[in-house]
TORBA-184420 format. One record per residue (C-alpha): residue in one letter; residue number from 0; y, x, z; chain. Coordinates in steps of 0.25 Angstrom, whole numbers, plus 5000, padded with zeros to 4 digits. Example, Ala and Ser with C-alpha at 12.3 -4.5 7.8 and 13.67 -1.06 7.14 Angstrom:
2
 residu num    y    x    z chaine
      A   0 4982 5049 5031      A
      S   1 4996 5055 5029      A
end
This chain:
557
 residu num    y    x    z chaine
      X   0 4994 5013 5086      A
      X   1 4994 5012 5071      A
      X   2 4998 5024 5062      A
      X   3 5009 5024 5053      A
      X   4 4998 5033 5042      A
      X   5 4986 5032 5044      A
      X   6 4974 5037 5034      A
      X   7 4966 5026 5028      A
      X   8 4959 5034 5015      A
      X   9 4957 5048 5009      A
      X  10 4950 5055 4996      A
      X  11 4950 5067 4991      A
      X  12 4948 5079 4981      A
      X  13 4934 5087 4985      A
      X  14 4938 5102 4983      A
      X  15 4922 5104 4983      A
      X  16 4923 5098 4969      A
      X  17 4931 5109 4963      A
      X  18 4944 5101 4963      A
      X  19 4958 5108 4967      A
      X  20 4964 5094 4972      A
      X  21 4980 5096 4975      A
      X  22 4983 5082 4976      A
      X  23 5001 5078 4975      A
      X  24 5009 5069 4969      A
      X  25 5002 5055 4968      A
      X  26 5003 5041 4960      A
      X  27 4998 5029 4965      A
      X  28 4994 5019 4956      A
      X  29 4988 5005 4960      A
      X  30 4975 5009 4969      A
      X  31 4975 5024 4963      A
      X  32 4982 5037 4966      A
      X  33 4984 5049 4957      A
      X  34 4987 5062 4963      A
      X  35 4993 5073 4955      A
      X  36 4982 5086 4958      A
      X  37 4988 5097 4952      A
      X  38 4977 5106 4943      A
      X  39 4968 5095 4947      A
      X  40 4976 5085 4940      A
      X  41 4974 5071 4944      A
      X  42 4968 5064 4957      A
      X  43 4966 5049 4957      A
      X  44 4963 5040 4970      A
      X  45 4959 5028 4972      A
      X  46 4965 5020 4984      A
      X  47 4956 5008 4991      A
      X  48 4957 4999 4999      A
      X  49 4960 5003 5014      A
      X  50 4965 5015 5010      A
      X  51 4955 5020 5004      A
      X  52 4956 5033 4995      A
      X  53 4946 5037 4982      A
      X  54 4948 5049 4973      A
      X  55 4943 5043 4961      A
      X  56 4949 5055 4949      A
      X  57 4952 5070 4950      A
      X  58 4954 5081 4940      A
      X  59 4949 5095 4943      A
      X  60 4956 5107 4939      A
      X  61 4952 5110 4925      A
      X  62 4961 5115 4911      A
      X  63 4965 5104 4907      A
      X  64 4969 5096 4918      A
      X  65 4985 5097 4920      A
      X  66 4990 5099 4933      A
      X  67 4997 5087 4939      A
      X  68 5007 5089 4952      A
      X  69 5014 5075 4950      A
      X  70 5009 5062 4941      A
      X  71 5016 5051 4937      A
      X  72 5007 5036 4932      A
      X  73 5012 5028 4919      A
      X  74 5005 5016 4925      A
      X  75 5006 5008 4911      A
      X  76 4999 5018 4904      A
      X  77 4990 5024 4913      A
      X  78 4995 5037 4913      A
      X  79 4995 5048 4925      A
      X  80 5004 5058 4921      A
      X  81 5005 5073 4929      A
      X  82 5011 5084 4928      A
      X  83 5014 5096 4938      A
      X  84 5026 5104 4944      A
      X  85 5023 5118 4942      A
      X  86 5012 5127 4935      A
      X  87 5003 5116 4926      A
      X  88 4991 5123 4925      A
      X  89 4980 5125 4922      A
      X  90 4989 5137 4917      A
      X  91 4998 5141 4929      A
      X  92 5006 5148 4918      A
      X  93 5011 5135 4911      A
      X  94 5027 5131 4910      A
      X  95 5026 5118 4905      A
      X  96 5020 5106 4911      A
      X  97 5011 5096 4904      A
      X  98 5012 5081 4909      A
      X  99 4997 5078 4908      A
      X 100 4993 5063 4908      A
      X 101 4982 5054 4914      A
      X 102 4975 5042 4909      A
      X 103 4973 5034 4922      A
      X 104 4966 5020 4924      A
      X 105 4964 5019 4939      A
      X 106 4959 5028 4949      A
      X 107 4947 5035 4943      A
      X 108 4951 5032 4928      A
      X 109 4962 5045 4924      A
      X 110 4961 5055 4912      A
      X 111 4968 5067 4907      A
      X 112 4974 5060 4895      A
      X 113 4983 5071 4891      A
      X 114 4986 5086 4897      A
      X 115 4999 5088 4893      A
      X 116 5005 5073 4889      A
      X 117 5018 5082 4888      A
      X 118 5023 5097 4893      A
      X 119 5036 5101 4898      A
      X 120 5042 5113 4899      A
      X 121 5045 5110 4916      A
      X 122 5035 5107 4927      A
      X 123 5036 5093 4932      A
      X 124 5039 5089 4945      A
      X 125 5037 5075 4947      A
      X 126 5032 5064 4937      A
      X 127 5035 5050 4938      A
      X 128 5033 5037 4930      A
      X 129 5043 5026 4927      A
      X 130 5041 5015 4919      A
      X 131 5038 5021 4905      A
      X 132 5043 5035 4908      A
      X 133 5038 5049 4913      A
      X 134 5047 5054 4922      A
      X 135 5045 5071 4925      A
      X 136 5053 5077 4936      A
      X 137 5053 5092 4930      A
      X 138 5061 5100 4941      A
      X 139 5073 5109 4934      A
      X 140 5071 5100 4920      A
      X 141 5075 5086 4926      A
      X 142 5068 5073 4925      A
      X 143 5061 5070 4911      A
      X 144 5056 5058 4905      A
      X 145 5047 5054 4896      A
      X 146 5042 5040 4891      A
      X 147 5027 5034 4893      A
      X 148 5022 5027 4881      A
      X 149 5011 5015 4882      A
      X 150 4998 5025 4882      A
      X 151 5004 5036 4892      A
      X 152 5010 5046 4884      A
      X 153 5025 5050 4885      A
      X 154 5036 5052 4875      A
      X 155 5045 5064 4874      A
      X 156 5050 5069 4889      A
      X 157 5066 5068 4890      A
      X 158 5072 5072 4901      A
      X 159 5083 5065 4909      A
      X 160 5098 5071 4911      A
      X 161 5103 5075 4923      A
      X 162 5091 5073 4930      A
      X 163 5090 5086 4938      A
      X 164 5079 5094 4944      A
      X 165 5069 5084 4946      A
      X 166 5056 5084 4955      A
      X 167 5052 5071 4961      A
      X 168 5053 5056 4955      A
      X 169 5050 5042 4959      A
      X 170 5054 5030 4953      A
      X 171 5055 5014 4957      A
      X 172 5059 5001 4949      A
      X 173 5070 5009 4939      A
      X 174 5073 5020 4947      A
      X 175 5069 5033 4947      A
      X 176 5069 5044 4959      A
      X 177 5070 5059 4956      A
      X 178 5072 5071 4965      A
      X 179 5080 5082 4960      A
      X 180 5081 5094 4966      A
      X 181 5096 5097 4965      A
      X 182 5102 5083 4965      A
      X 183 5092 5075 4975      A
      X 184 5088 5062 4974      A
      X 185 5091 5053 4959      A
      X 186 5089 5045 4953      A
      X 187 5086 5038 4940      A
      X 188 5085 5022 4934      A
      X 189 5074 5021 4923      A
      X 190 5075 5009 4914      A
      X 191 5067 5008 4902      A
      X 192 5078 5015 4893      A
      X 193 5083 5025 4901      A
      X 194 5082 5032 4916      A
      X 195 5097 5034 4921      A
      X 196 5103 5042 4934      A
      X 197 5105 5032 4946      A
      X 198 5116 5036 4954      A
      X 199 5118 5050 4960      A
      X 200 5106 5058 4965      A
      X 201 5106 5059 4983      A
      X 202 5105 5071 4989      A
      X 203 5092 5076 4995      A
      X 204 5090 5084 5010      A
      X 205 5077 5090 5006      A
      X 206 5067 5095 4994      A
      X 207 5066 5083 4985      A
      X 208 5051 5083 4985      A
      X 209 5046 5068 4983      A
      X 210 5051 5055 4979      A
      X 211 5048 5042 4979      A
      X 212 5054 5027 4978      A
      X 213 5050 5015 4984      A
      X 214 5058 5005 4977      A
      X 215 5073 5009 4979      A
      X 216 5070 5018 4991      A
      X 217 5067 5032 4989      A
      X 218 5059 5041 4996      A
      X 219 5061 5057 4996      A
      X 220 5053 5068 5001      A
      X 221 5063 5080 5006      A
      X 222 5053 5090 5011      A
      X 223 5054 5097 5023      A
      X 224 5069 5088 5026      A
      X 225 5058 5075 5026      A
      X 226 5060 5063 5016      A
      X 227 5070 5053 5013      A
      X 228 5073 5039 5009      A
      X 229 5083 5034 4997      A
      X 230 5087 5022 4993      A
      X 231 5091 5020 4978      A
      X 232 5106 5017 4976      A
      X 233 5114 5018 4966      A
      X 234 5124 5030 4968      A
      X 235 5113 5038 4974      A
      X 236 5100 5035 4983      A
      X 237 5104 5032 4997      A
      X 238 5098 5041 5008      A
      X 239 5090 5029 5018      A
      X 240 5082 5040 5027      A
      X 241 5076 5054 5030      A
      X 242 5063 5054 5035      A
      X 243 5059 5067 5041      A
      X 244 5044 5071 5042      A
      X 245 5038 5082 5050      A
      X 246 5035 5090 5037      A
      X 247 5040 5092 5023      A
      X 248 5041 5080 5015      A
      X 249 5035 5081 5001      A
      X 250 5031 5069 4998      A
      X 251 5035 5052 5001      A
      X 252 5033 5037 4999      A
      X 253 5040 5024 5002      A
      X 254 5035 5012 5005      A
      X 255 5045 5001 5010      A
      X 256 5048 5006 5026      A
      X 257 5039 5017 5023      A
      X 258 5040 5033 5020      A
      X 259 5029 5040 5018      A
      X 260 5032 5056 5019      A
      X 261 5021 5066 5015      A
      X 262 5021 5081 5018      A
      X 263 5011 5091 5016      A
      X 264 5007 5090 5031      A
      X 265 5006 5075 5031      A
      X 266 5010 5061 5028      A
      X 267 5022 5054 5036      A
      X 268 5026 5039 5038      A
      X 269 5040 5033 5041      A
      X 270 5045 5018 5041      A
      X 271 5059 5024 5035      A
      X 272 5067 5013 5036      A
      X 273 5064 5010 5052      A
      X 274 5066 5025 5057      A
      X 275 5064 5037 5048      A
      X 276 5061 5044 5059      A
      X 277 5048 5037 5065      A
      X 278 5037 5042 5060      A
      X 279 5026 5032 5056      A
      X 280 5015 5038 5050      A
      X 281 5010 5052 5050      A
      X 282 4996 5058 5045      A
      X 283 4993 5073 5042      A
      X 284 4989 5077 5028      A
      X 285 4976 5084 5028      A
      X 286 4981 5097 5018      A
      X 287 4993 5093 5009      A
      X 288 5001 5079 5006      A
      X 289 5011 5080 4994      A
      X 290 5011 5065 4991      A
      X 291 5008 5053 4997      A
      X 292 5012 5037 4991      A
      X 293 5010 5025 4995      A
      X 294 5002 5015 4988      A
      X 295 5000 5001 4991      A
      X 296 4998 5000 5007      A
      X 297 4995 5014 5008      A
      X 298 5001 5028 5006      A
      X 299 4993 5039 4998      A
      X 300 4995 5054 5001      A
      X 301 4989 5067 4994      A
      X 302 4983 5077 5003      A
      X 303 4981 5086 4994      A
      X 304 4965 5087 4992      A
      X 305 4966 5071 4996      A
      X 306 4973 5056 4994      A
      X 307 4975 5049 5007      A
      X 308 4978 5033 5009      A
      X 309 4985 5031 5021      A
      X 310 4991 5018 5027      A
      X 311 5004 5017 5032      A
      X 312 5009 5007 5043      A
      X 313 5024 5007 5045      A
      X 314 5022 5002 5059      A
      X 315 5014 5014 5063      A
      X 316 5016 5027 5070      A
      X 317 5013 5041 5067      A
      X 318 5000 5046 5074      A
      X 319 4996 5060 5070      A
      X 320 4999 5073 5076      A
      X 321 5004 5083 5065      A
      X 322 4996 5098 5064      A
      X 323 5000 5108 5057      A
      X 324 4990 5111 5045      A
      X 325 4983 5124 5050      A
      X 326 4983 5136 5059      A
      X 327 4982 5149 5054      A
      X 328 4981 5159 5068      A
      X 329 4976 5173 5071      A
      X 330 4964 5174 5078      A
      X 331 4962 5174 5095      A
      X 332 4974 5165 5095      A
      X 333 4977 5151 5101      A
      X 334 4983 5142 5093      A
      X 335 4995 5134 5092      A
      X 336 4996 5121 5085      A
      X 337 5009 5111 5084      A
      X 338 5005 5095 5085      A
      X 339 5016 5087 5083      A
      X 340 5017 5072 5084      A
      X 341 5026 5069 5073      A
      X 342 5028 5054 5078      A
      X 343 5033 5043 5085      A
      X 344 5022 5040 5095      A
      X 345 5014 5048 5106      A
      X 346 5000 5055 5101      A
      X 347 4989 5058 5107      A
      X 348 4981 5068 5100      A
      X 349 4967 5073 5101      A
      X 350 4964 5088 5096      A
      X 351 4950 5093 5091      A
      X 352 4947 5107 5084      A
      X 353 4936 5108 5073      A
      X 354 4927 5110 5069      A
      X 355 4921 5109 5084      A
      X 356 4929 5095 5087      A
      X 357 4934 5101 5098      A
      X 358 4944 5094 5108      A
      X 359 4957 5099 5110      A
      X 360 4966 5094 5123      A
      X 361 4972 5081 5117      A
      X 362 4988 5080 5116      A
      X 363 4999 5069 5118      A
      X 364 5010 5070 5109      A
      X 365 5023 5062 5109      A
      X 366 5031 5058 5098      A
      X 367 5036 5070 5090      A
      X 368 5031 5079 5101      A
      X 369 5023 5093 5097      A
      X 370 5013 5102 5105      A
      X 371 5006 5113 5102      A
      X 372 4992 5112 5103      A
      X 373 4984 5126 5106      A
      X 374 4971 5131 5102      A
      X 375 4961 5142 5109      A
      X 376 4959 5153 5099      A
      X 377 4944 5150 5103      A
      X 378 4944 5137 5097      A
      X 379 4948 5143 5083      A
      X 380 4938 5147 5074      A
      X 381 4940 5161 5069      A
      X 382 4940 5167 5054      A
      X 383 4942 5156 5043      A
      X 384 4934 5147 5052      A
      X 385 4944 5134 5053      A
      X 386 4946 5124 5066      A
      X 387 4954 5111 5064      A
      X 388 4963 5105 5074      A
      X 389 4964 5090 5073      A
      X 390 4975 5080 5081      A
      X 391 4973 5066 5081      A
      X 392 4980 5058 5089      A
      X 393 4972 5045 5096      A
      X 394 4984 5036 5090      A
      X 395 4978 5038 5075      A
      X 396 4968 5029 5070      A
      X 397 4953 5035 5073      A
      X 398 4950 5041 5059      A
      X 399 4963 5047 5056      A
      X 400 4963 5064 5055      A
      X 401 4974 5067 5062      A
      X 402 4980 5080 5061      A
      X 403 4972 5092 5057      A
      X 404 4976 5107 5056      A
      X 405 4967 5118 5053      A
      X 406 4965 5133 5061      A
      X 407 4961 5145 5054      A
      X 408 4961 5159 5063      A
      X 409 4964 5170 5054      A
      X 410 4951 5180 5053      A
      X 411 4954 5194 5053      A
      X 412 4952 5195 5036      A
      X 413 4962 5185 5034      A
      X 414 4975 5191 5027      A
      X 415 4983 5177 5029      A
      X 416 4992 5181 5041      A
      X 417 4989 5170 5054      A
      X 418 5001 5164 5064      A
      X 419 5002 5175 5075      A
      X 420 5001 5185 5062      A
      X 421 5012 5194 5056      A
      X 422 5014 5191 5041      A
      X 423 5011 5201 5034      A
      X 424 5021 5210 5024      A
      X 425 5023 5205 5011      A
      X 426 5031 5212 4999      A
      X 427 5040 5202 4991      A
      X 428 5053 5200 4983      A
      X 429 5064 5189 4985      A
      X 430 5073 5189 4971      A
      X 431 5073 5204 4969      A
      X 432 5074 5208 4983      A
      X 433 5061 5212 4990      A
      X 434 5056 5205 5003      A
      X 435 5044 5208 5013      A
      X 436 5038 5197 5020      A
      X 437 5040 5194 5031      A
      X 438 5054 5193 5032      A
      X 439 5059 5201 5043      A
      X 440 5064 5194 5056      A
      X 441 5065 5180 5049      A
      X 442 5056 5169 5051      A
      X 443 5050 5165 5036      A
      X 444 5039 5156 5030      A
      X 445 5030 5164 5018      A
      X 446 5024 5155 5010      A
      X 447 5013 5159 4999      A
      X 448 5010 5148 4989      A
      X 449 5003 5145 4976      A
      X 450 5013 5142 4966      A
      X 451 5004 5129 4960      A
      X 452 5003 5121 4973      A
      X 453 5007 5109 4973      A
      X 454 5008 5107 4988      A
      X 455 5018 5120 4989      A
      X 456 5028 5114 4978      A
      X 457 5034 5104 4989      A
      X 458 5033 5118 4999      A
      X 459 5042 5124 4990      A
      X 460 5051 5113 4987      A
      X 461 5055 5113 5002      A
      X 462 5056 5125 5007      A
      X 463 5064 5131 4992      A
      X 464 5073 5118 4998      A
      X 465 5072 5124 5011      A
      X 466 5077 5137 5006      A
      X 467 5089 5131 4999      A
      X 468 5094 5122 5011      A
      X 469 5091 5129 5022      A
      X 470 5091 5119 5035      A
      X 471 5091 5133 5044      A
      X 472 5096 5147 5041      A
      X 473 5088 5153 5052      A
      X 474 5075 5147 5046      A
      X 475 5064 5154 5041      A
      X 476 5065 5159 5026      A
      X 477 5054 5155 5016      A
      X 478 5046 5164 5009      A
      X 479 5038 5161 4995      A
      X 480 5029 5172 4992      A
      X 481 5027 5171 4979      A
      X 482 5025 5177 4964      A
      X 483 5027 5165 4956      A
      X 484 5035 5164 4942      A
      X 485 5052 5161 4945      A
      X 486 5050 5148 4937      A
      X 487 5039 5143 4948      A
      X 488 5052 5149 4958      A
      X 489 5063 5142 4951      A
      X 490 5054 5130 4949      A
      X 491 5053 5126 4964      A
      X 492 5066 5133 4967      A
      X 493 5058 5143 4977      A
      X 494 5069 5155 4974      A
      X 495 5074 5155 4989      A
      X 496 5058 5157 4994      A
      X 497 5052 5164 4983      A
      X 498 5048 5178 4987      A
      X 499 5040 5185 4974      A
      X 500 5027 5194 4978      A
      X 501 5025 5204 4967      A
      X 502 5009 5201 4968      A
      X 503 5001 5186 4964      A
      X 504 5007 5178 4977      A
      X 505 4995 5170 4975      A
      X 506 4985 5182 4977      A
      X 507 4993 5186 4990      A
      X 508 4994 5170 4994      A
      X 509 4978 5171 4993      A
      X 510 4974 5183 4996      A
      X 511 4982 5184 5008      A
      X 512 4991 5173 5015      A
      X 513 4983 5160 5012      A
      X 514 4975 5154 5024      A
      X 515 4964 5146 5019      A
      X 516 4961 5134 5029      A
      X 517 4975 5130 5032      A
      X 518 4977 5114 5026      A
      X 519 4988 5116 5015      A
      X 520 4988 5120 5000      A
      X 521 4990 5134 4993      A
      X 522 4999 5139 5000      A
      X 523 5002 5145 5012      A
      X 524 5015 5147 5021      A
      X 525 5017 5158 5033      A
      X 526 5027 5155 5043      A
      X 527 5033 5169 5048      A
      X 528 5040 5172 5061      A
      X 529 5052 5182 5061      A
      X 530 5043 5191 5066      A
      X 531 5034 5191 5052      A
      X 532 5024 5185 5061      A
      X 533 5017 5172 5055      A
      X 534 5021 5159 5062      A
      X 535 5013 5147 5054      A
      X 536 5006 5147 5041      A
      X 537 5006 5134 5033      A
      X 538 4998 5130 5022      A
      X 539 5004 5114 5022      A
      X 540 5019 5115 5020      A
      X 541 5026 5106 5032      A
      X 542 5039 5112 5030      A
      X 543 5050 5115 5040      A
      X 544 5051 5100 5049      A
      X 545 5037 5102 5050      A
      X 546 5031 5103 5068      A
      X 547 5019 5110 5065      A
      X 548 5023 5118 5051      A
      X 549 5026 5133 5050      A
      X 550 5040 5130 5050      A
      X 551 5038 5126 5065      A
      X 552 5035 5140 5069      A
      X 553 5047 5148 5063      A
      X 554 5057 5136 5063      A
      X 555 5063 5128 5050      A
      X 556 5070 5133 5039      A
end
């Protein structure tokens, strides 16, 4: 059976080497891919024949060194330009955001050639490069513009009327796609003279979190309500289809009859214009995808620490099982894992346990069908001592992964609270009103973050979304626990979530409700039962569609 994805290459970031690698948004350029790395700066990869994939270029987190959360390349003058969407550092502190720029010659030829080419007094959501012209998405201060001259530098920044709350762009031929918070999907047509509205913007059902443009068709990633596929027209872009992933959408690429849809969990694969609804291609992320592209043949994805090559057959199926992340459980307990089969065809899947290879009794699994796998409590290692659960299926290819999840058993020091456990009381404000968590008699999410990281930002975009539309009224409410500034709150739009602690939410976060082990970024999310009892925690946000998220346990929003 051929796969519809299927792994072909893989580099990455060494953390051994002092580096902080938080790979995002990516440009593909020719045989070479640069990846935004937040304080890291820039990565660059090349990309072989066969799929092949060599990091060739990284930065390490020094002063100096700008923080890049999404980049933009000026081919003609070989320029990389970066900048980032909140808190620029090295100083956290910073209100304005420099838009540094690289001198870039292929895949191990880039240098820091300015810093701060310019600063703005507004964070930047997106960069994009059309033609001649910088293009910056700043949130609340609409779309700006600013010319490129022959050597890389930019002229004076102007920004573009009517252009609304703007955090995503991507352009084709003389058009120009931009996602606005309030009014949708827009659009623009850039000629060398001016950049002019085309038509009325279309709606959107869903976070605007990605965009991108293969020729006229358009692709848009909706978060937790899945993706979607525009095709430019005049009065307004045309919805052609929704696709609608297992997970929350934060990323996506067109290719002709191809959609690539990333999550955080994982990479997914539909032949959109056959039937949206057959899945093609599915292939677990080993921590955290925010981006993916494709690039020639192949499609490139960030994994946070790694860049993986994958190639994609529009003929094929999907042939992995689908683990949640990790397990966090009390001790003396069996555990309970959901494996689901998010495809079209029957799997057959095989089950060890390391570190000690062991078998576990094998399952069929039809299409779309879920089971609950169940583990001894005498197979789990105790204390910080981590076991792995891996599922691969015998239709994969014989040096694929498959699915992997990761079992911690909470050791009697451990202040994080395990599934099975209450949660404990936490004192906090909502407005002016003061609130204890957990809520009594309602089932709620608690999610402890860290205000810089970058793989939270599409986290909070869905579920401040979430909050505003809500899809179920009897659904669990959503808790931030946070201390960070109001403009960082007004910034995301988290007002409907945010619940203020009077001490460093960080230190609490740290010191008492982030499990270490669990694949995922710096955060972490505790899904509570009505009862205050904890139901799932998360580290890898999958958002309310997903089968084996926390949402699963407690039921959507």
């Amino acid at each position: 059976m051929r796969a519809g994805l299927e792994e072909t290459g893989r580099a990455g970031i060494d953390l051994r080497t002092g580096a902080s690698p938080h790979l995002g948004r990516l440009v593909v350029h020719g045989a070479t891919a640069y990846v935004a790395n937040s304080f890291d700066g820039i990565a660059a990869f090349q990309l072989g024949a066969g799929g092949r994939v060599t990091l060739t270029k990284e930065e390490r987190m020094a002063p100096g060194v700008p923080r890049c959360t999404t980049i933009a390349l000026h081919p003609a003058s070989s320029t990389l330009f970066c900048a980032a969407a909140d808190r620029s550092g090295p100083a956290l502190g910073e209100t304005t955001s420099p838009i540094a720029a690289y001198r870039v010659g292929g895949p191990d030829v880039f240098s820091l050639r300015s810093p701060s080419a310019v600063r703005l007094e507004a964070f930047v959501a997106a960069l994009h490069v059309h033609g001649d012209r910088l293009l910056l998405a700043t949130f609340d201060h609409g779309l700006l513009q600013a010319p490129i001259s022959a050597d890389g530098s930019l002229g004076a920044i102007t920004a573009l009327p009517r252009s609304g709350d703007a955090v995503a762009l991507a352009g084709a031929g003389e058009l120009l796609a931009q996602l606005d918070r309030d009014a949708g999907l827009r659009l623009w047509r850039v000629t060398p003279s001016a950049i002019e509205p085309e038509g009325e913007a279309a709606a959107l059902d869903g976070p605007p979190l990605a965009v991108t443009m293969d020729g006229t068709t358009i692709g848009v990633a909706l978060g937790s309500r899945g993706a979607a596929v525009y095709a430019a027209a005049t009065a307004r872009p045309t919805l052609l289809t929704t696709l609608h992933p297992p997970c929350s959408a934060v990323s996506i690429a067109l290719r002709g009859d191809l959609a690539a849809v990333g999550c955080m969990d994982g990479l997914y694969l539909y032949a959109w214009r056959e039937d949206p609804r057959h899945l093609r291609g599915f292939v677990p992320a080993r921590t955290a995808s925010l981006d993916l592209a494709f690039a020639g043949d192949a499609l490139v994805a960030t994994d946070w620490t790694d860049l993986a090559s994958l190639r994609a057959d529009p003929a094929g199926e999907s042939v992995h099982a689908l683990l949640p992340r990790g397990r966090y459980v009390r001790p003396g307990e069996d555990l309970t894992i959901p494996l689901v089969n998010p495809g079209a065809v029957t799997l057959h899947v095989d089950l060890t346990l390391s570190p000690a290879s062991r078998s576990l009794p094998s399952v069929t699994l039809a299409p779309g069908a879920t089971t609950t796998v169940r583990i001894p409590s005498a197979l789990l290692a105790q204390g910080r001592e981590m076991v792995a659960l891996q599922a691969r299926s015998r239709e994969a290819s014989a040096g694929s992964e498959g699915a992997r999840t990761a079992l911690r058993v909470a050791s009697s020091d451990d202040p994080a609270p395990p599934i099975g456990a209450a949660f404990p009381s936490l004192e906090s404000e909502r407005g002016q009103a003061p609130v204890t968590l957990p809520l009594t008699g309602r089932r709620q999410v608690i999610v402890f973050n860290n205000d810089t990281c970058v793989a939270l930002w599409p986290e909070l975009q869905d579920l401040a979304w979430l909050a505003r539309h809500p899809m179920n009224p009897e659904g669990p409410s959503v808790m931030l626990v946070t201390n960070a500034n109001p403009d960082f709150i007004a910034h995301w739009r988290l007002e409907a979530l945010a619940t203020l602690v009077r001490s460093d939410s960080y230190t609490l976060h740290e010191g008492h409700f982030r499990v270490e082990g669990i694949p995922g970024a710096w955060h972490t999310e505790y899904f509570v039962d009505e009862r205050g009892v904890v139901r799932e925690v998360e580290r890898v946000y999958t958002g309310p569609a997903s089968p084996v998220g926390g949402f699963s346990a407690l039921g959507a929003p």
